[in-house]
C-alpha positions, 0 to 999 in steps of 0.5 A: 469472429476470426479466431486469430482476432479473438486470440489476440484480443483475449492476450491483450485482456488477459495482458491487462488484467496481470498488468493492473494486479501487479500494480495493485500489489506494488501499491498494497506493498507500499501502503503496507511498509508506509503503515508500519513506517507510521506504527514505529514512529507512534510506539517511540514517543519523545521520552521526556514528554509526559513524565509529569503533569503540572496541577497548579491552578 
């Protein structure tokens, strides 16, 4: 094989190979702040909601 042939196509994969990590890092990064987006609104119930409980029969 040339070895120009061959630097250019390990570029191209080396290209790739960064290019899929930083969109697997951007994707982690939104998952993340989406996850403790969640964990905020679980830890702020509605105050009113289970101050008492109604026993009649």
């Amino acid at each position: 094989m040339d070895i120009a042939a061959l630097s250019i196509a390990l570029s191209q994969s080396s290209a790739s190979q960064s290019a899929g990590i930083l969109l697997t890092k951007k994707a982690l990064d939104t998952a993340e702040g989406n996850s403790t987006q969640l964990l905020k609104m679980i830890e702020a119930p509605h105050p009113n909601l289970g101050g008492t409980i109604d026993v009649k029969a």
